[in-house]
NUMARGU-388650 format. One line per 3 residues: number of its first residue (from 1); their letters; for each residue z, y, x of C-alpha. Coordinates in steps of 0.25 Angstrom, whole numbers, plus 2048, in hexadecimal, padded with zeros to 3 digits. Layout:
// NUMARGU-388650
NUM = A = Z:Y:X | ...
END
This chain:
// NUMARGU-388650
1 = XXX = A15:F27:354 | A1A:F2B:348 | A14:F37:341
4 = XXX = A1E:F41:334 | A19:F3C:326 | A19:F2E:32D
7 = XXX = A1D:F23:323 | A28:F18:32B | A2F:F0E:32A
10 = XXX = A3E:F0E:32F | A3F:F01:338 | A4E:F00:333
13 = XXX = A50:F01:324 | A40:EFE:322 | A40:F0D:318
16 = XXX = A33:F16:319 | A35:F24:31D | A2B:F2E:321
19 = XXX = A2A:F36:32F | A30:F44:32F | A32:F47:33D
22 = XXX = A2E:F42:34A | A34:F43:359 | A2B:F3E:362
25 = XXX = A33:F42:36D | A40:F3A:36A | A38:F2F:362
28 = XXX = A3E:F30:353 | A39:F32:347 | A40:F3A:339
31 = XXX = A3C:F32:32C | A3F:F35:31E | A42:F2A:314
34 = XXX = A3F:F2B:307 | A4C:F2F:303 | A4B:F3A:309
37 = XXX = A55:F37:316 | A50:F38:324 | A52:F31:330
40 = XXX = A4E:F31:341 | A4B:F26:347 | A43:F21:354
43 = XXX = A35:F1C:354 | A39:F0E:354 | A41:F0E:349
46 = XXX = A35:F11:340 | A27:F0A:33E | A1A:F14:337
49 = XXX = A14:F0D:32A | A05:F0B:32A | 9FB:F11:320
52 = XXX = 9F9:F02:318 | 9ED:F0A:310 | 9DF:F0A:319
END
């Protein structure tokens, strides 16, 4: 499950954007690129990054 201020990936243009909303309920998340632009999308079309730093 994906939580806001959650770092992804977009599955379909490989950017990194960061979490701002999430609808449980309907199964989409808003992200933020870094240019400032935002975009819904489902779930599925994003995958969480993993903490590298132990």
């Amino acid at each position: 499950m994906f939580e806001v201020k959650d770092i992804v990936t977009v599955n379909h243009n490989k950017e990194v954007a960061k979490v701002v909303t999430v609808n449980a309920r309907y199964s989409q998340i808003e992200v933020q690129y870094n240019d400032g632009s935002y975009e819904v999308m489902g779930f599925h079309k994003a995958t969480k990054q993993e903490d590298d730093k132990c």
